[in-house]
C-alpha positions as CSV (number, residue, x, y, z in Angstrom):
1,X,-138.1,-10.3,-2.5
2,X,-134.3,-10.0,-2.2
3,X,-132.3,-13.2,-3.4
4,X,-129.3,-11.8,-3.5
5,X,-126.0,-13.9,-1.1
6,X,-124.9,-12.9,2.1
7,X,-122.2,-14.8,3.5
8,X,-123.6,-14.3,7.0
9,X,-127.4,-16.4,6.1
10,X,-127.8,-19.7,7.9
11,X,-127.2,-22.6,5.8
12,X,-129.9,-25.0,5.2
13,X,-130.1,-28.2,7.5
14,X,-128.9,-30.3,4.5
15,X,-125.8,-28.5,3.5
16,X,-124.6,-28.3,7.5
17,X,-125.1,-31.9,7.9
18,X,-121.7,-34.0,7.7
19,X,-121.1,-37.0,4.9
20,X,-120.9,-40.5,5.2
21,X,-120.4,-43.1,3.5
22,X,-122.9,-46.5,3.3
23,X,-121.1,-49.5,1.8
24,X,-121.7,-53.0,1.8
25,X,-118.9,-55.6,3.5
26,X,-118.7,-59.7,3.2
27,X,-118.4,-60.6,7.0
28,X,-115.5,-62.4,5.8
29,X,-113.8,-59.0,5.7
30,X,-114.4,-58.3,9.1
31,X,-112.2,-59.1,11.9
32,X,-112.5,-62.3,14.0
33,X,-113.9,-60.3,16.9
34,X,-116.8,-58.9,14.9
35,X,-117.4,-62.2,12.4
36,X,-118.1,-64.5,15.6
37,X,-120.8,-61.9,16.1
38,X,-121.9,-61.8,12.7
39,X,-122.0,-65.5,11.9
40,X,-125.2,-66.5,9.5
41,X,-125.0,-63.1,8.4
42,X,-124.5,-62.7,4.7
43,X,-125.5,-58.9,3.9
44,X,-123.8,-56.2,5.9
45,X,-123.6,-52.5,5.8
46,X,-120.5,-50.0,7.1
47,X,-121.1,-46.4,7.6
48,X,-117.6,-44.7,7.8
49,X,-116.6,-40.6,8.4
50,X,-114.9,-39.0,5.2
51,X,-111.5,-39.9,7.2
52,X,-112.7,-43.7,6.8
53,X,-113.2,-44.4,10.6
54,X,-115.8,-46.8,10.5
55,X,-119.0,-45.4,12.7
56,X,-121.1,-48.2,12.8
57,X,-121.8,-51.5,11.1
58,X,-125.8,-53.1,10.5
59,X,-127.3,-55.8,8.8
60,X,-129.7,-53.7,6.5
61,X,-128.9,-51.1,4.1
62,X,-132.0,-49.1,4.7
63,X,-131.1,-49.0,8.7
64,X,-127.7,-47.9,7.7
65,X,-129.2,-44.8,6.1
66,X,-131.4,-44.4,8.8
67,X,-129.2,-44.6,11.4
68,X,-126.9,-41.8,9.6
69,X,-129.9,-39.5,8.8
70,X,-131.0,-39.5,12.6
71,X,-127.5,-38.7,13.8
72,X,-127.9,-35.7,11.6
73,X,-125.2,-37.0,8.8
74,X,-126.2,-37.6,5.1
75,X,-125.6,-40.8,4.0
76,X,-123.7,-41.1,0.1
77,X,-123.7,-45.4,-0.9
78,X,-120.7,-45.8,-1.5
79,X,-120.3,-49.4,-4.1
């Protein structure tokens, strides 16, 4: 069995897969816009590109995870 490198071999799914980041945010944070939409909320969850765009924002930590694993990114929590 060869184990030796080639730079030409596919990477695995995991490496290929981009980063993001999860991090919690008060809604009080958030603009007016998108805190009238999150009133009564008290836990939410960002999930922003390397660059810090923000991709998408939910109420639950494990569907922020979720959401970026089925997208094909891998999710880092970010505190």
């Amino acid at each position: 069995m060869d184990h030796s490198y080639s730079p030409d071999a596919p990477q695995e799914a995991e490496d290929a897969r981009q980063i993001v980041y999860v991090r919690p945010v008060s809604p009080d944070d958030l603009p007016d816009e998108l805190r009238a939409q999150a009133e009564g909320i008290k836990d939410l969850y960002a999930v922003h590109a390397p660059d810090g765009q923000r991709l998408a924002l939910v109420q639950d930590r494990k569907l922020a995870f979720t959401l970026a694993r089925r997208n094909n990114f891998a999710p880092v929590s970010v505190h």
